[in-house]
N, C-alpha and C positions, 0 to 999 in steps of 0.2 A: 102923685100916683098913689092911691089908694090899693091896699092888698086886695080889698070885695072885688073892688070894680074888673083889679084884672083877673081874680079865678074867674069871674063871668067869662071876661074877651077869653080866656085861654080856655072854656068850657066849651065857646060857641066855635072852636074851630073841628072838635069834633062831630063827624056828623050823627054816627050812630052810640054816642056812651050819653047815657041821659045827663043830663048838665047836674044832676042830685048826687050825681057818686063821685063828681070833680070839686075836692075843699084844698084849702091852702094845703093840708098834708099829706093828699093824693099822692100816692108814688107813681108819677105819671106813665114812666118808662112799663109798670106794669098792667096797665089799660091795654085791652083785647085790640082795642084800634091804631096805639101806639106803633109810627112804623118812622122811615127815615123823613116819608113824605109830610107826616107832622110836624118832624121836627124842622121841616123847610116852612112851616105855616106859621110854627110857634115864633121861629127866626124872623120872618116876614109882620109878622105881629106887632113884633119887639120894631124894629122898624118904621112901620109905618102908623102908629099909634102912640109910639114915645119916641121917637127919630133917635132909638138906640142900635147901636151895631153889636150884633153876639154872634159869637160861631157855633160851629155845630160839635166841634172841645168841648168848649164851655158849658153848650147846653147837656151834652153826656153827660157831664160832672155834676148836674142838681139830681137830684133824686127827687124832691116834692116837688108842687107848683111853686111853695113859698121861694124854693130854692131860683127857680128862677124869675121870680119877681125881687126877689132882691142881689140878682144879678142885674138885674135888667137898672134900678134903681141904682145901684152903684156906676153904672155907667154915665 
């Protein structure tokens, strides 16, 4: 799992934040789009692209994207 490849995938689940203002050290939770429904896309992400299990805990607790790519990678 590369960090790039996944701020792309975790860019492209938003529909309306231009994928330019989402980088490893985005603080995701404060994106205008940010909502629970996200974080049910980010989960599903995580999932079914790295057949990793995370909760919606876990993912409150990153604050960046890095944070949850290397949640996601620790799994």
């Amino acid at each position: 799992m590369d960090l790039n490849e996944f701020v792309t995938s975790f860019a492209d689940q938003f529909d309306e934040t231009d994928p330019e203002e989402i980088q490893a050290e985005t603080r995701f939770h404060d994106l205008d789009e940010w909502s629970s429904l996200m974080g049910m896309s980010v989960i599903a992400l995580a999932k079914t692209e790295y057949g990793k299990t995370i909760t919606g805990k876990e993912l409150r607790e990153c604050v960046s994207v890095e944070d949850v790519f290397n949640l996601i990678a620790s799994k």
